[in-house]
Backbone as CSV, one residue per row, in Angstrom:
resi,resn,N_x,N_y,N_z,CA_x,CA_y,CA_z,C_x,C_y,C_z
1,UNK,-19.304,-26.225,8.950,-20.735,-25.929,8.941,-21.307,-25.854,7.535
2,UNK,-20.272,-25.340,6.247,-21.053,-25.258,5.244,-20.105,-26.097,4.319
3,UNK,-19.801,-27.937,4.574,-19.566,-28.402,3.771,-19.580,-28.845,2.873
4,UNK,-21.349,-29.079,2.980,-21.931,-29.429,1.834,-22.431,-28.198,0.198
5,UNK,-21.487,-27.172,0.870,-22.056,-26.162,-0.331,-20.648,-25.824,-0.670
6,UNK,-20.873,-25.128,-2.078,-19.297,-24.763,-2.576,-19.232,-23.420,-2.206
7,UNK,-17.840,-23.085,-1.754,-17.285,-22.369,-1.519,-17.151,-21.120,-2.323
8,UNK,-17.635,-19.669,-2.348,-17.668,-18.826,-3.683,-16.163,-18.128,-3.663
9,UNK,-15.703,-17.736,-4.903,-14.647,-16.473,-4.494,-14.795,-15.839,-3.064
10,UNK,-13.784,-15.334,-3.372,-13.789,-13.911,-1.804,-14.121,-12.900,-2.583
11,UNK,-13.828,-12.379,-3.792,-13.943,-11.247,-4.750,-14.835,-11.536,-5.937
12,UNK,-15.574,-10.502,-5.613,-16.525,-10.550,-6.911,-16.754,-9.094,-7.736
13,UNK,-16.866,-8.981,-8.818,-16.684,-8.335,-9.362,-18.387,-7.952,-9.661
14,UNK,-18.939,-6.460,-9.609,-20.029,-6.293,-9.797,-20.779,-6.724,-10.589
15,UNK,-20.391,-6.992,-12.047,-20.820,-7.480,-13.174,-21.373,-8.793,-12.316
16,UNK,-20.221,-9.931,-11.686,-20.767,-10.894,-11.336,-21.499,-11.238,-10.026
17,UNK,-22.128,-9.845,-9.445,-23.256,-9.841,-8.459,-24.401,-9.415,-8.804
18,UNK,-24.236,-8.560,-10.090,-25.833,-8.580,-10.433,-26.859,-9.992,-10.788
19,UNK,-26.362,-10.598,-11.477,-27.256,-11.965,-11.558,-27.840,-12.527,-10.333
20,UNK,-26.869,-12.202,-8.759,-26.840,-13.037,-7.825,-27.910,-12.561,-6.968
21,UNK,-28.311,-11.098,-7.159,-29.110,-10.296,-6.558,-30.974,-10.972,-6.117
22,UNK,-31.089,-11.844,-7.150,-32.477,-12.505,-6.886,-32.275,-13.546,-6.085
23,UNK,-31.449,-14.354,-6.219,-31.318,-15.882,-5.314,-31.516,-16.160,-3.962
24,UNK,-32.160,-16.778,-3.630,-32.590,-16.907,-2.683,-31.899,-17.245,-1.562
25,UNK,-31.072,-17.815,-1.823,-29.456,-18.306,-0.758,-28.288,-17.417,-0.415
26,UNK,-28.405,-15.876,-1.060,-27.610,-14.611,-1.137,-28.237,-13.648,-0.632
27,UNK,-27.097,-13.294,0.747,-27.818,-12.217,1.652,-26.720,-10.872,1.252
28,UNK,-27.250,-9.934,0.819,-25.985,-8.500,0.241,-26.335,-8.313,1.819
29,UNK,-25.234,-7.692,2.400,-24.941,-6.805,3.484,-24.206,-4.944,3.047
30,UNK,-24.757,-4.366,3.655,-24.211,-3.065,3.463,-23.427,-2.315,4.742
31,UNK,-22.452,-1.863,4.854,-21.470,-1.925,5.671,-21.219,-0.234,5.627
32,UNK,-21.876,0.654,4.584,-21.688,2.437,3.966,-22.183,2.934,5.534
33,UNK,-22.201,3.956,6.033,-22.756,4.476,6.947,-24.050,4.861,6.515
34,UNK,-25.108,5.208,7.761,-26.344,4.907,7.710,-26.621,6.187,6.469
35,UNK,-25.691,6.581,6.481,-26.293,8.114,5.617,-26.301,7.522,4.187
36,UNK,-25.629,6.885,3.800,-25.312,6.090,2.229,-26.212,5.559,1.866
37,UNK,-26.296,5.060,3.116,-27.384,3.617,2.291,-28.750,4.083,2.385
38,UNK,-29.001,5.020,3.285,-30.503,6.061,3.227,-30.106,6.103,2.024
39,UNK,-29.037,7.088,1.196,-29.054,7.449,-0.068,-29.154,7.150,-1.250
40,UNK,-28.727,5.553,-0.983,-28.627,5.119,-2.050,-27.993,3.431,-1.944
41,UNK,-28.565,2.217,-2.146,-27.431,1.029,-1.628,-27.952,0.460,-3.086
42,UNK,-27.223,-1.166,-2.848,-27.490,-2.323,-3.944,-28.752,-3.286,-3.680
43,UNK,-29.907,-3.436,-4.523,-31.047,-3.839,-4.200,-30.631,-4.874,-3.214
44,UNK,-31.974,-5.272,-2.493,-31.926,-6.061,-1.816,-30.717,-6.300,-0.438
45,UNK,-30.183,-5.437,-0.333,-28.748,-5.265,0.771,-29.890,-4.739,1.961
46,UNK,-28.949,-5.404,3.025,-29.517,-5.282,4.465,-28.158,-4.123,5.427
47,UNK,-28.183,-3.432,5.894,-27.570,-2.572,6.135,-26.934,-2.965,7.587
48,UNK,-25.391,-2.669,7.985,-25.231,-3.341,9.429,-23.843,-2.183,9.616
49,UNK,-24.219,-1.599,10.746,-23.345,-0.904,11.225,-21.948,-1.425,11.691
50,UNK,-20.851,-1.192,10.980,-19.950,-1.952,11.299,-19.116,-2.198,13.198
51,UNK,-19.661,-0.905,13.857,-19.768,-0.942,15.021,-19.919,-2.407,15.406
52,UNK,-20.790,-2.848,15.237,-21.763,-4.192,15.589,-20.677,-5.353,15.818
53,UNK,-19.569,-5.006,14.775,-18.630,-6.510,14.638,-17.511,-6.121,14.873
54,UNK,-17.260,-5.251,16.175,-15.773,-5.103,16.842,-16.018,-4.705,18.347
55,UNK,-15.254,-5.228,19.128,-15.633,-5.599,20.423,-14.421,-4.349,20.905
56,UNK,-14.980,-3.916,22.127,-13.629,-2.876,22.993,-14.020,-3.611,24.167
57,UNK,-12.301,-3.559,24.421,-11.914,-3.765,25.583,-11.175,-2.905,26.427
58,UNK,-10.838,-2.064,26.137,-9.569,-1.112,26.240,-8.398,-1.488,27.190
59,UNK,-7.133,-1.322,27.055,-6.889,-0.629,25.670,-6.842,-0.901,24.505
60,UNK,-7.385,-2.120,24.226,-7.540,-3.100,23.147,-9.155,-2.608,22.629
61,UNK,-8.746,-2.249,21.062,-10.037,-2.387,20.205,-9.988,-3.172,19.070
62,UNK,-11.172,-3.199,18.525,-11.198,-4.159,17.386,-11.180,-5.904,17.537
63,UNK,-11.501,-5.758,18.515,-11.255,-7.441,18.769,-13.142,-8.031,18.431
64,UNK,-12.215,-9.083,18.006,-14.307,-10.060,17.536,-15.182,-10.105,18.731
65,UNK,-16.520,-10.077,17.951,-17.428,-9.956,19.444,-17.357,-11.444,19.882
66,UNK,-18.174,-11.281,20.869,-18.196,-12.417,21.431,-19.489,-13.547,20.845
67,UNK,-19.327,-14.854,20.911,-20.079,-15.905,20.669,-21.451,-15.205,20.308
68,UNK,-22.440,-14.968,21.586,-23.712,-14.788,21.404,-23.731,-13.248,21.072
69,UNK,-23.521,-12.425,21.032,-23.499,-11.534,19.846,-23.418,-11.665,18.354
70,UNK,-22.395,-12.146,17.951,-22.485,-12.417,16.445,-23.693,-13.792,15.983
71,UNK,-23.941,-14.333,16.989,-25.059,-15.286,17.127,-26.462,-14.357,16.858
72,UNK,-26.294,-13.188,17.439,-27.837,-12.262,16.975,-27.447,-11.584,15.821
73,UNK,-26.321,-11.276,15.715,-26.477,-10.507,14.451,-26.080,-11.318,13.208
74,UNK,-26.048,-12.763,13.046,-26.467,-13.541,11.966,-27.519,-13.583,11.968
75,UNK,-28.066,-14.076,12.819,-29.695,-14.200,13.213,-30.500,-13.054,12.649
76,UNK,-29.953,-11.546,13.033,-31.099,-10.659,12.487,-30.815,-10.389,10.665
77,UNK,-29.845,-10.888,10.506,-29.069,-10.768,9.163,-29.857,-11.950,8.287
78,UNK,-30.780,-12.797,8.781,-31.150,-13.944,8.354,-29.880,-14.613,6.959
79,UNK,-28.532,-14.921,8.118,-27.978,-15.620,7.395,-27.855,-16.979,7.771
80,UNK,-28.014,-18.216,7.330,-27.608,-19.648,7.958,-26.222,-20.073,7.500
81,UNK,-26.334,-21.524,7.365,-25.249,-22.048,7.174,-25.229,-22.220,5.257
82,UNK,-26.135,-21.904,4.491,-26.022,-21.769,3.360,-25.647,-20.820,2.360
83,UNK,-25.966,-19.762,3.300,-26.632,-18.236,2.628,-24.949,-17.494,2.318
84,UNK,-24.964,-17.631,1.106,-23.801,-16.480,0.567,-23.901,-14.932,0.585
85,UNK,-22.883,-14.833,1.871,-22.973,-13.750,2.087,-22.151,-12.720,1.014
86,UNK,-22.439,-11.717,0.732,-21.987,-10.834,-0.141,-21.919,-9.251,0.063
87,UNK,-20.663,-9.135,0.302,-21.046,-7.341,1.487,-20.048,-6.205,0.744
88,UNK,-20.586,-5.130,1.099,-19.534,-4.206,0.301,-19.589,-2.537,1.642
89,UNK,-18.781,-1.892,0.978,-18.760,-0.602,1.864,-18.238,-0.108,1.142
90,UNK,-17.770,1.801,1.223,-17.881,2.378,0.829,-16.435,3.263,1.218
91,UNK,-15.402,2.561,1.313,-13.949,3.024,2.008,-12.922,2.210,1.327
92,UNK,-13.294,1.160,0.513,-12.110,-0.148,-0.587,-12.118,-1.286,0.164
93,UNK,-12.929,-1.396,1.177,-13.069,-2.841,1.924,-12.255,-3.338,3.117
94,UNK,-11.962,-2.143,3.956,-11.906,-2.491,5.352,-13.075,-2.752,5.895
95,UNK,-14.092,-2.141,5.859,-15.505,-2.875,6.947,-16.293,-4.170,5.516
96,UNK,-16.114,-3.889,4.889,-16.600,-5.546,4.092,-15.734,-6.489,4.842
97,UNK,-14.380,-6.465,4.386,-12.995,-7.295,4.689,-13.563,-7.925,5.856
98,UNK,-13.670,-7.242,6.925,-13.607,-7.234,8.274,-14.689,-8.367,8.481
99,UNK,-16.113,-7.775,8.039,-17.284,-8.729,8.026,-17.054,-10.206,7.317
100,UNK,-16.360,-10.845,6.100,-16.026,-11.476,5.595,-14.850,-12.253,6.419
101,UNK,-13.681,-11.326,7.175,-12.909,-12.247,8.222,-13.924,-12.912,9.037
102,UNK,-14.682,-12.192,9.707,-16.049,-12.301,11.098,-16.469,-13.674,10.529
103,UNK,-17.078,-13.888,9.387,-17.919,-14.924,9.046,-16.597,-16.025,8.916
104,UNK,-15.503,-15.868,8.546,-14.351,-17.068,7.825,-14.545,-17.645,9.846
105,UNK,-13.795,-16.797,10.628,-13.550,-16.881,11.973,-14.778,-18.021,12.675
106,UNK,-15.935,-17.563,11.957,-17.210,-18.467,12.473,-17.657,-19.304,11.783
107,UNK,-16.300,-20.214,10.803,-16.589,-20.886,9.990,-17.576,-20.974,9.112
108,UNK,-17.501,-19.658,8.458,-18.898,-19.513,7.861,-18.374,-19.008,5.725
109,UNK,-17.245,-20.233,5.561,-16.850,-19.451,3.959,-17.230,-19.155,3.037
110,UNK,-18.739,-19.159,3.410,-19.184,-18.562,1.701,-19.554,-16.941,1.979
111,UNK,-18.583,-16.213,1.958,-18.667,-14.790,1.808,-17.556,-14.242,0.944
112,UNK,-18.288,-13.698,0.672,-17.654,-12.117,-0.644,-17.710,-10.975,-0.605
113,UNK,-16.999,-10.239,-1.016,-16.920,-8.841,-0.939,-17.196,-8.758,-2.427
114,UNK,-17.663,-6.764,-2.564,-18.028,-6.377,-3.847,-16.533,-6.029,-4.227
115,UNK,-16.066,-6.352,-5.248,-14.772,-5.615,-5.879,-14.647,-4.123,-6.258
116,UNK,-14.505,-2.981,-4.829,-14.449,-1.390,-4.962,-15.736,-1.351,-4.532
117,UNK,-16.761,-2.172,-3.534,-18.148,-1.798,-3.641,-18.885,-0.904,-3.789
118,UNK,-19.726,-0.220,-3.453,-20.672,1.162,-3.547,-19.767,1.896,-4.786
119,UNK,-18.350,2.353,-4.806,-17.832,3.136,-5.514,-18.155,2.202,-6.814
120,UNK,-17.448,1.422,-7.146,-17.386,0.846,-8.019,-19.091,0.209,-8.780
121,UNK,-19.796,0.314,-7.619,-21.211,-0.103,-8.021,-21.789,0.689,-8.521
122,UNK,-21.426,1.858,-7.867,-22.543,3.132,-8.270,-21.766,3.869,-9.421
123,UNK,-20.700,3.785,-9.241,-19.823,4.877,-10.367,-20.469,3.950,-12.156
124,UNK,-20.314,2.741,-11.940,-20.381,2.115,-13.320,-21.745,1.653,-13.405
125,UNK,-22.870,2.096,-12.981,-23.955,2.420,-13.648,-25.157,1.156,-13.126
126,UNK,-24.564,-0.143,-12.128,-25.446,-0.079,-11.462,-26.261,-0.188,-10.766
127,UNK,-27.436,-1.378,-10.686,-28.677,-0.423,-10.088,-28.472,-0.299,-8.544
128,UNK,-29.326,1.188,-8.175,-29.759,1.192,-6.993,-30.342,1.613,-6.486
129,UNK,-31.010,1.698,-5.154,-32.927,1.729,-4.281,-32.311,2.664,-2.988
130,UNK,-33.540,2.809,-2.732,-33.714,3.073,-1.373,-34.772,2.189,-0.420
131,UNK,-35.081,1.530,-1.288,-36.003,0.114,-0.988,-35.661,-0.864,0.695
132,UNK,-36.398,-0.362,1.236,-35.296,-1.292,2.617,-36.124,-3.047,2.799
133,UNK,-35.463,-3.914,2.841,-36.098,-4.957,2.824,-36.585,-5.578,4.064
134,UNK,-37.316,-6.480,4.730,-37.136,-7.408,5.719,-37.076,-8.329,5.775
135,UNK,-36.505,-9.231,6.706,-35.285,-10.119,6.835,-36.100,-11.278,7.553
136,UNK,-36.416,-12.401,6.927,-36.319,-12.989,8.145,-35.664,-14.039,9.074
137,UNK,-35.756,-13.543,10.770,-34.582,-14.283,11.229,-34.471,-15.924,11.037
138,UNK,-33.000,-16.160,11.673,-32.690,-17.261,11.289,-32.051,-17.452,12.535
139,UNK,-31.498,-19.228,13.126,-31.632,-19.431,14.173,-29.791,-20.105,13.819
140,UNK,-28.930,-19.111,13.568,-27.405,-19.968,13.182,-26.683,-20.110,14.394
141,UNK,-26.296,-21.062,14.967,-25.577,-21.010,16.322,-24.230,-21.468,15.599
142,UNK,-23.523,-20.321,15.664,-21.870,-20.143,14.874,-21.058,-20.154,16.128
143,UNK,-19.900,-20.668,16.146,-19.014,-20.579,17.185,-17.719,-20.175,16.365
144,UNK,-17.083,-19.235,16.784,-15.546,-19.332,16.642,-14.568,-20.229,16.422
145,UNK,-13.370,-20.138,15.526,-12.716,-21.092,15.210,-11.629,-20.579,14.996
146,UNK,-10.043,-21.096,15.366,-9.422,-20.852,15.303,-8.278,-20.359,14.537
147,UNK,-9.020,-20.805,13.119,-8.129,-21.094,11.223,-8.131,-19.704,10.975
148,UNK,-9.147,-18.753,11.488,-9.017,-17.008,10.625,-8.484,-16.236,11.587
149,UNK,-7.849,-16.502,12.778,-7.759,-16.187,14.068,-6.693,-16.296,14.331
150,UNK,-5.867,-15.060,14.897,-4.766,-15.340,15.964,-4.525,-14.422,16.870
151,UNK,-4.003,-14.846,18.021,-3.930,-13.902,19.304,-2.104,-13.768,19.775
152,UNK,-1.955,-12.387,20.223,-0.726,-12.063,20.398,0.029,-13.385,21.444
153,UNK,-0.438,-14.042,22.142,0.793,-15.255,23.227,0.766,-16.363,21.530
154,UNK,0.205,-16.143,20.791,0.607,-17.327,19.266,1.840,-16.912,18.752
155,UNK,1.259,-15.400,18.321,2.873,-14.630,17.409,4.133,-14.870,18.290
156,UNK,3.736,-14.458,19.590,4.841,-14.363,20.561,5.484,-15.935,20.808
157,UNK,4.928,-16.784,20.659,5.772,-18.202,20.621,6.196,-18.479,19.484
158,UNK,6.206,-17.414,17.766,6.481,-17.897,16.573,6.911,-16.737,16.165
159,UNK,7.633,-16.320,16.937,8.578,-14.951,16.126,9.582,-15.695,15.871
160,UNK,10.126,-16.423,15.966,11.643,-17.299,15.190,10.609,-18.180,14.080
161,UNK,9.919,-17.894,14.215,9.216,-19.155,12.893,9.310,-18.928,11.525
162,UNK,10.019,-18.920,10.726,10.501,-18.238,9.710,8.828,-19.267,8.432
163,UNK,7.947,-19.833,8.778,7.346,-20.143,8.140,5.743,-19.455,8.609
164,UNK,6.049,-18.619,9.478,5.125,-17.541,9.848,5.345,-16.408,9.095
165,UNK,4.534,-15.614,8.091,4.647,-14.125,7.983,4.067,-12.829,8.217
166,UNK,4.206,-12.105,8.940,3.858,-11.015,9.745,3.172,-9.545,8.547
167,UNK,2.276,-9.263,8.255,1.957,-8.382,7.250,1.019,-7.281,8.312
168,UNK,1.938,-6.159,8.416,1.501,-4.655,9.127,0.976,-3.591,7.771
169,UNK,-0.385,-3.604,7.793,-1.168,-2.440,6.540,-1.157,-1.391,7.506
170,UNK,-1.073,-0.998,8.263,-1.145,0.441,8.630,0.085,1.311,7.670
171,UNK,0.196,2.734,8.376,0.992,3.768,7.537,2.112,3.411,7.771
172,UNK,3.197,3.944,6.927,4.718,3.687,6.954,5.439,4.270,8.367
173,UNK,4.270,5.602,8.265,4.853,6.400,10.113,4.644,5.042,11.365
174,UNK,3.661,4.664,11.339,2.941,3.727,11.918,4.163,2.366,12.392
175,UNK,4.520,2.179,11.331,5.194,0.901,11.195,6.868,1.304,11.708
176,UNK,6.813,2.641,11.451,8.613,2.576,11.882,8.452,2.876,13.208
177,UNK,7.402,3.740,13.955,7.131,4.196,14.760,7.097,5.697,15.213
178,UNK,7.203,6.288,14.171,6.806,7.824,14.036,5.324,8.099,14.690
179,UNK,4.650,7.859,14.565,3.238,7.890,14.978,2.746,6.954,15.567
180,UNK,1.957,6.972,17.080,1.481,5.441,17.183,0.262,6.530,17.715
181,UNK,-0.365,5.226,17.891,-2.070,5.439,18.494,-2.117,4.278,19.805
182,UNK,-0.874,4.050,20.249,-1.092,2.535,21.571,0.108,3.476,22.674
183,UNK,0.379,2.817,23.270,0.977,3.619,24.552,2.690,3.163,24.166
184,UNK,3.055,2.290,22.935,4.261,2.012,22.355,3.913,1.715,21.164
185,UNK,5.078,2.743,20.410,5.061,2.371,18.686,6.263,1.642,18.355
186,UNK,6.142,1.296,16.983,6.624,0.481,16.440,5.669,-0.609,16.105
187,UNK,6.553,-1.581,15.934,5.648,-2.897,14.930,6.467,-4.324,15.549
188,UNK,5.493,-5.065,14.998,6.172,-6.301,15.596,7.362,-7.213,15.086
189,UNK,7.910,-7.424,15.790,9.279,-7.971,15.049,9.415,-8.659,13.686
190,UNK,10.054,-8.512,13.034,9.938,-9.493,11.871,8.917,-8.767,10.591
191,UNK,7.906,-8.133,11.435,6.899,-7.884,10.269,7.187,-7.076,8.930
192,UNK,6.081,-7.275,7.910,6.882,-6.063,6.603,5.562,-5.503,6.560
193,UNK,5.991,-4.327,6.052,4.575,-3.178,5.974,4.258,-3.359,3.978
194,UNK,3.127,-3.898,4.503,2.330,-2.932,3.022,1.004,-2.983,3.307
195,UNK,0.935,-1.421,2.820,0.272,-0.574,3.588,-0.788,-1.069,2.681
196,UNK,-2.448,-0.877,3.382,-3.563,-1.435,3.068,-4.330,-0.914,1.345
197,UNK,-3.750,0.321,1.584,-4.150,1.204,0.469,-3.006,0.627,-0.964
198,UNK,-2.376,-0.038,-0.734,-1.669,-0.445,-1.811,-2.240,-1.322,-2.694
199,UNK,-3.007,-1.863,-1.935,-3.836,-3.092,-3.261,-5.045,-2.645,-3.789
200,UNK,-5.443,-0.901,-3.248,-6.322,-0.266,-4.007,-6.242,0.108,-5.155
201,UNK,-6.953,-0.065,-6.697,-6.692,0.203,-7.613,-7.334,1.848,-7.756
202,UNK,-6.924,3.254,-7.285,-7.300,3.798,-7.478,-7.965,4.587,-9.221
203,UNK,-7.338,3.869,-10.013,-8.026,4.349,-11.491,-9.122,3.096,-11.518
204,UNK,-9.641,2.448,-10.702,-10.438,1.149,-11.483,-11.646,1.620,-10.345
205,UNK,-11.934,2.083,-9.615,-12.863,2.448,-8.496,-12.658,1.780,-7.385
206,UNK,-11.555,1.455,-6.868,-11.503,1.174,-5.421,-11.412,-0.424,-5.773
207,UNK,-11.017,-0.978,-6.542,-11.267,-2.330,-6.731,-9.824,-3.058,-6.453
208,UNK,-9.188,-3.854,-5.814,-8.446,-4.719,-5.779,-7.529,-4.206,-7.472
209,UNK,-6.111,-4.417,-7.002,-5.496,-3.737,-8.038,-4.989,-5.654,-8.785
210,UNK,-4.796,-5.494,-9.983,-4.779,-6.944,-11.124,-3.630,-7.486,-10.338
211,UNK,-4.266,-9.011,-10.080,-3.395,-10.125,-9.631,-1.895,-10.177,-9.792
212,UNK,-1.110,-10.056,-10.739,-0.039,-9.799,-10.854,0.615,-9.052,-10.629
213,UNK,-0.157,-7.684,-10.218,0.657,-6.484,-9.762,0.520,-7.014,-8.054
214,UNK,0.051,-7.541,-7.662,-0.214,-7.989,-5.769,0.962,-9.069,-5.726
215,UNK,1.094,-9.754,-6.628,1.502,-10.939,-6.282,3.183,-10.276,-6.516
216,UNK,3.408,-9.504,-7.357,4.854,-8.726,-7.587,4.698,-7.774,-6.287
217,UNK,4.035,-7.008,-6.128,4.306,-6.400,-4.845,5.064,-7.286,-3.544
218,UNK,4.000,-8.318,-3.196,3.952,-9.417,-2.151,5.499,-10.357,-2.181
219,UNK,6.049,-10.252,-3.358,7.507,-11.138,-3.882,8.184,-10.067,-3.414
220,UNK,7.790,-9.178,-3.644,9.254,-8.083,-3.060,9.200,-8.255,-1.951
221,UNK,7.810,-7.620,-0.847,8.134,-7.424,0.438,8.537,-9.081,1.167
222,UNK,8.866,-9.904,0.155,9.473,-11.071,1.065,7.929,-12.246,1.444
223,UNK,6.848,-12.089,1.056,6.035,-13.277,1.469,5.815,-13.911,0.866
224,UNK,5.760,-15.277,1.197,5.693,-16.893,0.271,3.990,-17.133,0.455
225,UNK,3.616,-17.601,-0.646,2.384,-17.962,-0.147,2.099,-19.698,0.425
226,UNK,3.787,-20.083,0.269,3.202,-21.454,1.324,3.548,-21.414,2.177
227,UNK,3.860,-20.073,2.912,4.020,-19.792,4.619,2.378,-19.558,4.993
228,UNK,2.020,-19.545,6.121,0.722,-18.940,7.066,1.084,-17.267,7.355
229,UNK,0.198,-16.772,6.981,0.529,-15.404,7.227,-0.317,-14.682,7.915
230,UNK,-0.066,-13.559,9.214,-0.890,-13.352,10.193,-0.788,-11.645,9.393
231,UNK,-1.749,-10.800,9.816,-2.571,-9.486,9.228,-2.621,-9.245,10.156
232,UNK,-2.144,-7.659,10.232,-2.392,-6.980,11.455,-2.779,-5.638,11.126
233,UNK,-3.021,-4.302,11.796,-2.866,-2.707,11.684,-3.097,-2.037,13.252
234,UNK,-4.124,-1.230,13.704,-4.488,-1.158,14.286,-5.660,-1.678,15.197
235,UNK,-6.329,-1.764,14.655,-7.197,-3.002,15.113,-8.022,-3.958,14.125
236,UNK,-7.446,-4.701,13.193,-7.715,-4.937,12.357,-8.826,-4.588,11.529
237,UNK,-8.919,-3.332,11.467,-9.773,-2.797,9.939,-8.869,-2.541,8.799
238,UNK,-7.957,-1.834,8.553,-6.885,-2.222,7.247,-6.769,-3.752,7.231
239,UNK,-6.249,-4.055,8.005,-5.563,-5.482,7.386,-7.112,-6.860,7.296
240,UNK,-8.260,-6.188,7.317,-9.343,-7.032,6.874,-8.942,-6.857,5.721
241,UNK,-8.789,-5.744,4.861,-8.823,-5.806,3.394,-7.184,-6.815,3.089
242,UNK,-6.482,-6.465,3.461,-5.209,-7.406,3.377,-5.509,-9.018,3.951
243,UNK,-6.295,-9.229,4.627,-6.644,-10.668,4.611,-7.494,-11.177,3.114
244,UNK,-8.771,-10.321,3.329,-9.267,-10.647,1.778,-8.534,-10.889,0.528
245,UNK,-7.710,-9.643,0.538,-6.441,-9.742,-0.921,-5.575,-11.376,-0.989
246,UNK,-5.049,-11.658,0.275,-4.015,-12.998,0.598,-5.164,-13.989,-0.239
247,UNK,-6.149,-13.817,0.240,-6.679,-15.237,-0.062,-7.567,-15.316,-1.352
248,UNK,-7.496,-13.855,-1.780,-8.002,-13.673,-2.995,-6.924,-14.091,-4.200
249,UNK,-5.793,-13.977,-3.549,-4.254,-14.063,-4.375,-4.169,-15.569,-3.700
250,UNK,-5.004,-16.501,-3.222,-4.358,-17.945,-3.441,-3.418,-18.391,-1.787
251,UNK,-3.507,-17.109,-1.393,-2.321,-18.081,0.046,-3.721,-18.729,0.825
252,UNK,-3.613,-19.770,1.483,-4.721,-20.547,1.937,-4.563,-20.374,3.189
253,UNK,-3.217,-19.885,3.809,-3.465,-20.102,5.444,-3.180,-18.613,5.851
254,UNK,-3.882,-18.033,6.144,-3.961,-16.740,6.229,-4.624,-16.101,7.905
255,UNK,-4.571,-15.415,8.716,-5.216,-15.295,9.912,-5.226,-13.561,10.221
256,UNK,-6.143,-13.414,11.124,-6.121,-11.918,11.097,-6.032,-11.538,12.523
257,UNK,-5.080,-10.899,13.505,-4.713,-10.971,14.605,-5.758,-9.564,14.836
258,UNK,-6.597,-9.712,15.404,-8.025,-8.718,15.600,-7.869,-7.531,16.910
259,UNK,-6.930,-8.152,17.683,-6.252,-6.733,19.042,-5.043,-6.196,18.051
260,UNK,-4.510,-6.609,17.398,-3.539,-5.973,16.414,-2.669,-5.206,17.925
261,UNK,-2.295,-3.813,16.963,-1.526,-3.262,17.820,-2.109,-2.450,19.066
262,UNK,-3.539,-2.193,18.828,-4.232,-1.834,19.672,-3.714,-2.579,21.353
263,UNK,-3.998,-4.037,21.165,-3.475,-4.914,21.941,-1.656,-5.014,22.299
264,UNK,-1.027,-5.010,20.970,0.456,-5.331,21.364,0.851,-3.870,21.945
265,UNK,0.754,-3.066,21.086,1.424,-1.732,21.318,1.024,-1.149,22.863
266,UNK,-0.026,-2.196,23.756,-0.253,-1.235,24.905,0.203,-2.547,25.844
267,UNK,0.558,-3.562,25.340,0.954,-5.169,26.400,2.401,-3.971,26.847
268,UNK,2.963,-5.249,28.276,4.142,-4.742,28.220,5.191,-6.086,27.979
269,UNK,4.377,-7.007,27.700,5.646,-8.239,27.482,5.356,-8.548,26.090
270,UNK,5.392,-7.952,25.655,5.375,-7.768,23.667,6.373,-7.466,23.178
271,UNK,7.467,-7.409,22.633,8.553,-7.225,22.197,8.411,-5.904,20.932
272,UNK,9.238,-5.011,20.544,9.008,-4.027,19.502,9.647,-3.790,18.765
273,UNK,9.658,-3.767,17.215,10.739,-2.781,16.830,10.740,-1.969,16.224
274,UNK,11.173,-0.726,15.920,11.054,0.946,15.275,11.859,1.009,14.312
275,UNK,11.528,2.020,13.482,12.638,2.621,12.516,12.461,1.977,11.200
């Protein structure tokens, strides 16, 4: 849909969103809860409850909405097939991440996240409104696609696929199976945990921690970046930010399994393993 335009980073660094703030082809999204962005957001940002872009099914959450839903909420977002999207939140970029998978999923790649957004925006000085803007709609008929996307009967035919890699960001309890939140814990076979909060640079404001320290992390826990690698947690809000990081670090085939464990951990022909 947006071949004819270039493709921006996934990560941008505030310095390099202030310039972007006037252009006419750049829609900021704000992702902070409604109380934040009353308080305080980045000019010109349109505010979207991240509610909006995760579907329940139960016992499955977190799964993408459906077609004509995300069809209105591009639409009220007045984003098209041009418009660089640019979104941030206020947690290190699980609900940016997430919104930025949403748009990859609807073939839509020109989106970015703020690098540490709101924190990192507001801590280093700057600007910001309470200014609310209006939007106007736009008529994008986006469909789903399969390249940012994967569903548990995929993993389950490519657990021997040794050119598949399995990346679980939830907690370490999480992953051995000390703690679950699904009706079976544990994790999925094969997978390696690093946990979502690891690629947070906590001394830099929430910003993606320096390329070389991800890419040394990522060599240890065993992932190649010319394998395809599927992202998971609970319902994929951690591992949005772990999709962003993969492809911010260069792996190109990257997918984000959106029932996560929400979905596996409550199937009963899912396979498990603990400890």
């Amino acid at each position: 849909m947006c071949a004819q335009a270039s493709v921006p980073p996934i990560v941008l660094d505030p310095a390099d969103v202030q310039p972007l703030l006037t252009e006419a082809n750049v829609r900021i999204v704000d992702l902070c809860s409604t109380e934040t962005y009353a308080k305080h957001h980045v000019p010109g940002a349109v505010h979207l409850d991240y509610a909006e872009i995760v579907r329940q099914a139960p016992p499955a959450s977190g799964l993408i909405p459906h077609e004509a839903t995300l069809r209105q909420i591009v639409g009220r977002l007045g984003i098209n097939a041009d418009t660089h999207v640019i979104c941030y939140d206020e947690e290190g970029g699980g609900h940016a991440g997430r919104l930025v998978w949403t748009l990859h999923a609807c073939g839509h790649p020109r989106a970015s996240v703020i690098d540490g957004g709101i924190i990192s925006w507001a801590n280093e000085g700057y600007p910001l409104t309470q200014d609310v803007i209006a939007v106007a709609p736009t008529d994008y008929p986006v469909t789903i696609t399969g390249d940012s996307l994967i569903e548990a009967d995929d993993i389950i035919a490519r657990l021997d696929d040794e050119t598949l890699d399995l990346l679980d960001a939830r907690s370490v309890q999480e992953f051995t199976g000390e703690v679950a939140y699904s009706a079976r814990p544990g994790r999925i076979p094969g997978a390696r945990h690093v946990e979502w909060t690891d690629a947070m640079d906590q001394s830099r404001n929430l910003r993606l921690k320096p390329r070389d320290a991800l890419l040394a992390l990522l060599r240890e826990r065993g992932f190649d970046p010319a394998h395809e690698v599927a992202v998971y947690c609970q319902t994929h809000h951690r591992s949005s930010l772990s999709y962003v990081m993969l492809k911010h670090l260069g792996f190109e085939r990257v997918r984000g399994y959106h029932g996560a464990w929400s979905d596996w951990g409550n199937r009963t022909d899912t396979p498990v393993e603990t400890g």
